[in-house]
C-alpha positions as CSV (number, residue, x, y, z in Angstrom):
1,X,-30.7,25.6,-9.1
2,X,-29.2,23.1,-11.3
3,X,-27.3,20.4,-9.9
4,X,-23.5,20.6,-10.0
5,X,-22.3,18.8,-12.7
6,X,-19.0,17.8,-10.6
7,X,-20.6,16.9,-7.6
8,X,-22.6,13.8,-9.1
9,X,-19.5,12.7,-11.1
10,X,-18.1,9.6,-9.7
11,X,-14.8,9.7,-7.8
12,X,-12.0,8.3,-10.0
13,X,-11.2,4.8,-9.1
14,X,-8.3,4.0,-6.7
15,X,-4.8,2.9,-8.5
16,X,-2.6,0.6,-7.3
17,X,0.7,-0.5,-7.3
18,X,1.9,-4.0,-8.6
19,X,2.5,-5.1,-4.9
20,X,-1.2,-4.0,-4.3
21,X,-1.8,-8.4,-4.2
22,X,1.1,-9.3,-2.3
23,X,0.4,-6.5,0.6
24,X,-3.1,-8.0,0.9
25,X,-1.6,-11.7,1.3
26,X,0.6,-10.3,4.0
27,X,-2.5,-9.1,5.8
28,X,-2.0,-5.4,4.5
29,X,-5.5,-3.3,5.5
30,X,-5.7,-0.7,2.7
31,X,-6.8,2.9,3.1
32,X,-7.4,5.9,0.0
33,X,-4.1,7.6,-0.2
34,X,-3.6,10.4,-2.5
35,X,-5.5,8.6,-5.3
36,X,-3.4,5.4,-4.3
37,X,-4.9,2.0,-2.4
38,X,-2.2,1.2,0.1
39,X,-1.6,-0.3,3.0
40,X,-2.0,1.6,6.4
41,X,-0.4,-1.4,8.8
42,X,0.5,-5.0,8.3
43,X,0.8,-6.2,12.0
44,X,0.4,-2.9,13.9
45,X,1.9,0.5,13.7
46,X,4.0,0.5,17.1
47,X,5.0,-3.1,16.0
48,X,6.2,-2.1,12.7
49,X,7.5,1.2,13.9
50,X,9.6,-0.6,16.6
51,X,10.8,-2.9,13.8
52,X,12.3,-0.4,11.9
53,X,14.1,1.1,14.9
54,X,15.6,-2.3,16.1
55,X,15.8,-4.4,13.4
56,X,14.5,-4.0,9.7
57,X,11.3,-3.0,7.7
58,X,10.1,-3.1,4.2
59,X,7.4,-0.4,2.7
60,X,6.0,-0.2,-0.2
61,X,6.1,3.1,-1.9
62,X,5.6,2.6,-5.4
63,X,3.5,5.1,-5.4
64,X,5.8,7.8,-5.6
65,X,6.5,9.4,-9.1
66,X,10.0,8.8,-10.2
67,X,11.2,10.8,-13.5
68,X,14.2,11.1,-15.3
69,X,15.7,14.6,-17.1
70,X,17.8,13.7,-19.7
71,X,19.5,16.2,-22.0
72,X,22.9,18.6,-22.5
73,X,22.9,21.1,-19.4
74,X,20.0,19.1,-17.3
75,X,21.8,20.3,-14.4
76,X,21.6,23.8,-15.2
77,X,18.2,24.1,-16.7
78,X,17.0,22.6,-13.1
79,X,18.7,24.7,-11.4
80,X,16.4,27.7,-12.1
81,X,13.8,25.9,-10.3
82,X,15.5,25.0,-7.2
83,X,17.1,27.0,-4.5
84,X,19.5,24.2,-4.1
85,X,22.8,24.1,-5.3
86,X,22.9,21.4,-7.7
87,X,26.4,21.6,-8.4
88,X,27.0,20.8,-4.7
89,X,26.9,17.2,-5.7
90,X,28.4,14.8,-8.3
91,X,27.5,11.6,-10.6
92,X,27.0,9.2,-8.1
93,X,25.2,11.8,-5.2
94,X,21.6,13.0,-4.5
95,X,20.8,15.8,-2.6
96,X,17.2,16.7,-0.9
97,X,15.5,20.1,-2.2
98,X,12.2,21.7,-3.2
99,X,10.2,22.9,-6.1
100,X,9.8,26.8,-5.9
101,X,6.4,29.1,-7.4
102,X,7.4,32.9,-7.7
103,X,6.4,33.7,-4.4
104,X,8.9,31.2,-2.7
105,X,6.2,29.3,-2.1
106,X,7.1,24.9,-1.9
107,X,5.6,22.6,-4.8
108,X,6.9,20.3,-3.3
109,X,10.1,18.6,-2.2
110,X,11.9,16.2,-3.9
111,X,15.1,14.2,-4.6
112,X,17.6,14.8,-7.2
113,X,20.1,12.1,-8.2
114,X,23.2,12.9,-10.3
115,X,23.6,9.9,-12.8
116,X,26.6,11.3,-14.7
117,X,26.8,11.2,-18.6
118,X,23.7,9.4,-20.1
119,X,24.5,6.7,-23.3
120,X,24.2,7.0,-27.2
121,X,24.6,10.8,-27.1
122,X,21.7,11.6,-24.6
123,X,23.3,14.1,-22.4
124,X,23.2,14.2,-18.9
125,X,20.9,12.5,-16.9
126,X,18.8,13.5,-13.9
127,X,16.8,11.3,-11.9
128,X,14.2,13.1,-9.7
129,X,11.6,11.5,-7.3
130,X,8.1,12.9,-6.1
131,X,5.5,12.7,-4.4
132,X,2.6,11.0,-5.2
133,X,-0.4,13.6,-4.8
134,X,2.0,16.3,-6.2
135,X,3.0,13.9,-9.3
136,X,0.8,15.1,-12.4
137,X,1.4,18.9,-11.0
138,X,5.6,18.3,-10.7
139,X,5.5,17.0,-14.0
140,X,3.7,19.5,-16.0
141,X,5.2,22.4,-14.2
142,X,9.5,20.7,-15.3
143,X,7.7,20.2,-19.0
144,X,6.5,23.6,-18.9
145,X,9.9,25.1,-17.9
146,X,12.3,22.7,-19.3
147,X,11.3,20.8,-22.4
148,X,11.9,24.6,-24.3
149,X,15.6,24.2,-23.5
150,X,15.7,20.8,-24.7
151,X,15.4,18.8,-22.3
152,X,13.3,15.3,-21.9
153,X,11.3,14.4,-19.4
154,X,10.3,10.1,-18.5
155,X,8.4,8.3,-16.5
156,X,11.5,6.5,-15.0
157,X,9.3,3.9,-12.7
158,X,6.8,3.1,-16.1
159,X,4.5,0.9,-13.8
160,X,7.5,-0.6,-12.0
161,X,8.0,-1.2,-8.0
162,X,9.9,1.6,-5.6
163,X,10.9,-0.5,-2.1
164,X,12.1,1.6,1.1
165,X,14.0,-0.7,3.1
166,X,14.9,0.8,6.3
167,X,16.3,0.0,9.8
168,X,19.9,-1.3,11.0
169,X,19.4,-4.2,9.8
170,X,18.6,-3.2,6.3
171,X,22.4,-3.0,5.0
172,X,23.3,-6.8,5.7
173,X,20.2,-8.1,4.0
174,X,21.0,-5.9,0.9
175,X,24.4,-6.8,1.1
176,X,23.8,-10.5,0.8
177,X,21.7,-10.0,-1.7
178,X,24.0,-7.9,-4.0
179,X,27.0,-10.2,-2.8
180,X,28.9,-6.9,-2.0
181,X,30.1,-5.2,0.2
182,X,28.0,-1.5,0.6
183,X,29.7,0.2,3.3
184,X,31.1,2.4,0.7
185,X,28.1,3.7,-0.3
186,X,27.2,6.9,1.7
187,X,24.2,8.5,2.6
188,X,22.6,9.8,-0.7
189,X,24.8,7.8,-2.4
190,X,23.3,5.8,-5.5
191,X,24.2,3.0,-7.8
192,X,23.0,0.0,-9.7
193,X,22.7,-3.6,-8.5
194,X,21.9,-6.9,-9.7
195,X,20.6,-8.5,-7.3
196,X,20.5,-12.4,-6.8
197,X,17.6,-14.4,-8.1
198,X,15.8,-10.5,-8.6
199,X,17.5,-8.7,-11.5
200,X,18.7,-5.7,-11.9
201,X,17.6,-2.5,-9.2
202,X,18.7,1.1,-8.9
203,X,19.7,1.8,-5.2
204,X,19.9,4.4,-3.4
205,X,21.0,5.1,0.2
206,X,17.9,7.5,1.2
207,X,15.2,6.8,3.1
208,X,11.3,8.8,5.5
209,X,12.7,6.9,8.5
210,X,15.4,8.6,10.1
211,X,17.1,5.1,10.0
212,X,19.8,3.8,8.0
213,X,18.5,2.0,4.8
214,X,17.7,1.9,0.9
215,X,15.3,2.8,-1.8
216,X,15.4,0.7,-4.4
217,X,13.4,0.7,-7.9
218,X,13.1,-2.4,-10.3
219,X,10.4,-3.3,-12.6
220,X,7.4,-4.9,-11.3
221,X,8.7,-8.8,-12.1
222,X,11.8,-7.9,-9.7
223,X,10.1,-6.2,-7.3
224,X,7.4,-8.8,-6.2
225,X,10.2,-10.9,-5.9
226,X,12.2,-8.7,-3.4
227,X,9.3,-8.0,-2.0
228,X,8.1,-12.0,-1.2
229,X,12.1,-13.0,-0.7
230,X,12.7,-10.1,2.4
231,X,9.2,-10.8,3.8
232,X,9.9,-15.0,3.6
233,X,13.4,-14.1,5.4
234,X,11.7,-12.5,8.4
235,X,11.6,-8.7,7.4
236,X,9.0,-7.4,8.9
237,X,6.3,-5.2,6.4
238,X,5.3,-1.7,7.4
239,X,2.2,0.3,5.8
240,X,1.8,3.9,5.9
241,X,1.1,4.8,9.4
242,X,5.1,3.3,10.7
243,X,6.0,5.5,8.3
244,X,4.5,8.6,9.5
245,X,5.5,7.9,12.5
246,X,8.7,7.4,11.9
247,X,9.4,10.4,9.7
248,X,8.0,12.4,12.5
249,X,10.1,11.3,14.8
250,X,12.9,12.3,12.6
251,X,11.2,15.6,11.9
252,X,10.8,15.1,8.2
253,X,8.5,17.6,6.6
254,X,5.1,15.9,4.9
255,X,4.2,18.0,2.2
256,X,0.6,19.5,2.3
257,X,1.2,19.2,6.0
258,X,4.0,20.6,7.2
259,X,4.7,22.5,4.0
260,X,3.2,23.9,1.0
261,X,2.3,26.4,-2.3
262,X,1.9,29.3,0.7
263,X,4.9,28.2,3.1
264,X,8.7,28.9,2.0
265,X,11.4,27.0,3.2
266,X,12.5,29.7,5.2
267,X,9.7,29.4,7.1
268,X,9.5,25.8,7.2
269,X,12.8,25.4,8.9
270,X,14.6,24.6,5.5
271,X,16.9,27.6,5.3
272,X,19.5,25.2,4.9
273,X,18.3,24.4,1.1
274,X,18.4,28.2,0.5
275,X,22.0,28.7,-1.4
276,X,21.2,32.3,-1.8
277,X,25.4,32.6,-2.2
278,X,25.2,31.1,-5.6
279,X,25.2,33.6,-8.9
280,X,22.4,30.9,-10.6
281,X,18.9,32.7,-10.5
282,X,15.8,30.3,-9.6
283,X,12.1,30.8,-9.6
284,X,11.6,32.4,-6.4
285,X,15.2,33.7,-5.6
286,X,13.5,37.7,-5.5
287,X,11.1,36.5,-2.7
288,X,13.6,34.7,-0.4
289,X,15.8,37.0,-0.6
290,X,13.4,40.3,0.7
291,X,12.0,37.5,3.3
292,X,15.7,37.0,4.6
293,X,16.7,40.8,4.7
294,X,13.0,41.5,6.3
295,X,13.0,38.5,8.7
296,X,10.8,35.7,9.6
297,X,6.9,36.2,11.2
298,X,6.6,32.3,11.4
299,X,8.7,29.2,11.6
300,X,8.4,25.6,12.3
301,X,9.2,24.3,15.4
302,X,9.5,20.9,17.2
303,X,6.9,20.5,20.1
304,X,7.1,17.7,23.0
305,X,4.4,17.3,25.2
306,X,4.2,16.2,29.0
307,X,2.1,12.9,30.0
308,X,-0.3,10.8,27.8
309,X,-1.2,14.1,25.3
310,X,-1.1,13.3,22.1
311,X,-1.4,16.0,19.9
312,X,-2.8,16.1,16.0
313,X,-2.5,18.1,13.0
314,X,-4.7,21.5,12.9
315,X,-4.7,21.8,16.6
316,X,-4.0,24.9,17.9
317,X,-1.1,26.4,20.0
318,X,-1.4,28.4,22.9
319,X,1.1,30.8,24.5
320,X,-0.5,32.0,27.6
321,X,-4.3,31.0,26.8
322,X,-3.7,32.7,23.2
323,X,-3.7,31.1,20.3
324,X,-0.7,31.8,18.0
325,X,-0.1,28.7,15.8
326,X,-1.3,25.4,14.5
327,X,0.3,22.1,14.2
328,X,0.9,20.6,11.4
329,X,1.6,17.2,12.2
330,X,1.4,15.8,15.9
331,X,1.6,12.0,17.2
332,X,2.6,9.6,19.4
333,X,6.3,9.1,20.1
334,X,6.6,4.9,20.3
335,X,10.1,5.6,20.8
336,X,10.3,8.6,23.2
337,X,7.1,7.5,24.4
338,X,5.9,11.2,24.3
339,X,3.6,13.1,21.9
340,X,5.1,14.9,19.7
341,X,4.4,17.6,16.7
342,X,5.8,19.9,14.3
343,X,3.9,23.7,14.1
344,X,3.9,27.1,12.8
345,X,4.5,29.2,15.8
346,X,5.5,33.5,16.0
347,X,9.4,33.4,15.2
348,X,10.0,35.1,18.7
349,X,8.2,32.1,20.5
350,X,10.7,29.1,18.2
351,X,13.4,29.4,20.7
352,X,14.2,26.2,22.2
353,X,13.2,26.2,25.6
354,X,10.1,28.1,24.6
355,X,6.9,27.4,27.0
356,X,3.9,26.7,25.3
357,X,0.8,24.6,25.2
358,X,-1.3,22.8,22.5
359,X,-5.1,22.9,23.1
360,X,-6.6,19.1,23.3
361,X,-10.2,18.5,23.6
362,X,-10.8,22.1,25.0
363,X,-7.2,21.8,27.5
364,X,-4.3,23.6,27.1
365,X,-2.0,21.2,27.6
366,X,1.7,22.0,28.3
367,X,4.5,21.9,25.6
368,X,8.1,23.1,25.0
369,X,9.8,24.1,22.1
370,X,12.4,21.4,21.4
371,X,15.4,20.9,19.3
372,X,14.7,19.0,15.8
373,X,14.8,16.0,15.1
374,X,12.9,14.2,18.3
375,X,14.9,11.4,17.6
376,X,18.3,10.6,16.2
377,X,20.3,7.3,14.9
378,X,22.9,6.6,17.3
């Protein structure tokens, strides 16, 4: 048999961001993440995790795809590929949705912020951002559907730096760094800053963490130097395992995880991103809609677990010895001091209150269906 051409091909080398330098100074340990080197920890995950909840961390996530849409009626040709009401929000807003395929299915979720009237005749303007491992895919699938009604489509970020800084903290070390006062600016909320001895950064009130806090893109000069000026004033630097622990805590969906091509947003608890009231038609509209007047056979539920059990992603979940489901992304709590997980369970078993059990190294160990999120600012 002749050997597979693609299985001696070597593996396409690991990109990385313009911080890549500066997170190795700071101790970063790097790990393969969807085609990305970045850094897993800094000082520890419950350490950096804790940080975020009591005080302020920073994370690197320049590895994100940001785009912008640009063109007359941007708005409305997105619209037919969201189930979102876009119109819901303003110049100024964002709102959280999800890429559709015909069957209802989730591309993948994303951010869209509303940037008002573009300059020198250019329309409206859009900016959107991805995720990393779904970037090249997101982007060819808006070309494919929106560049035939005139609309442009940029790489917004163009090799700069995208910064989450997130925790209670986070406002008062922005704030002295814009020299203004931010209180004004709501959740989702977005503007643009200069900021001192930086430059200039766009800034938006969003955030994986379930903490208040900013995302903030500048090109790659500005952003090493945020980067080195929060981390010399004591903010602490968090890799990619705070913040999947973090996000789980606040029950935020990972996509390939918790979500994907096969899973609606019905299914994965989203409903609430379904606007099926609006007249606008979208790419998947027909498939929500008989899945809504038919009814649910799965859902996503919140699972807490009694004792030390900590469960994982692809274990299964038991009701009375059987197994009916399959979580999708399981952990331990640092802040509940619990483990924790999100899975696909029979609708009739997503009841809160529900008794179930996950099964951990060949136990069944016990677990209840819980309200979402597991944890909650405030």
């Amino acid at each position: 048999m002749a050997a597979d051409p693609a299985a001696s091909a070597p593996a396409a080398p690991l990109r990385r961001t313009p911080l890549h330098g500066a997170a190795v100074a700071a101790g970063g340990r790097m790990v393969p993440f969807a085609g990305w080197e970045m850094a897993v920890q800094f000082g520890g995950l419950v350490q950096e995790h804790r940080a975020v909840r009591s005080a302020c961390g920073l994370f690197d996530i320049s590895h994100m795809g940001v785009l912008t849409l640009r063109g007359e009626g941007v708005k409305d040709a997105l619209q037919g590929l969201v189930p979102s009401d876009l119109f819901r929000i303003g110049p100024g807003e964002a709102c959280y949705t999800v890429l559709l395929n015909g069957s209802g299915g989730i591309l993948d979720d994303l951010i869209v912020y509303d940037r008002g009237r573009g300059t020198g005749g250019a329309g409206d303007d859009v900016l959107l951002v991805i995720n990393a491992a779904c970037a090249e895919s997101d982007t060819a699938w808006l070309r494919q559907h929106l560049e035939p009604q005139g609309i442009t489509i940029h790489d917004r970020k163009a090799g700069g730096v995208l910064l989450a800084l997130q925790g209670p903290e986070a406002p008062a070390r922005l704030e002295a760094l814009a020299g203004e006062d931010l209180s004004g600016l709501p959740r989702f909320g977005h503007r643009d800053l200069t900021l001192a001895g930086i430059g200039a950064a766009f800034v938006a009130r969003t955030g994986y963490t379930g903490e208040d806090g900013f995302e903030i893109l500048l090109d790659a000069t500005a952003g090493e130097a945020l980067w080195r000026r929060l981390l010399e004033e004591g903010v602490t630097p968090c890799g990619l395992g705070a913040r999947d622990s973090l996000r789980l805590e606040a029950a935020m969906h990972l996509y390939g995880s918790d979500m994907d091509a096969f899973t609606t947003p019905l299914e994965a608890s989203l409903g609430w991103l379904v606007h099926l009231e609006m007249p606008a038609d979208f790419i998947g509209r027909a498939a929500l809609e008989r899945q809504s007047a038919e009814g649910l056979g799965r859902r996503l539920v919140g699972l807490a677990l009694e004792g030390r059990a900590i469960p994982r992603h692809g274990y299964p979940v038991l009701r009375d010895g059987i197994p009916v489901g399959t979580v999708t992304s399981g952990g331990w709590s640092p802040t509940l001091e619990r483990g924790i997980a999100l899975a696909y369970v029979p609708a009739d078993a997503g009841k809160p209150g529900t008794e179930l059990a996950v099964e951990i190294r060949g136990r069944a160990e016990p677990a209840l269906v819980v309200k979402r999120p597991f944890y909650r600012r405030g």
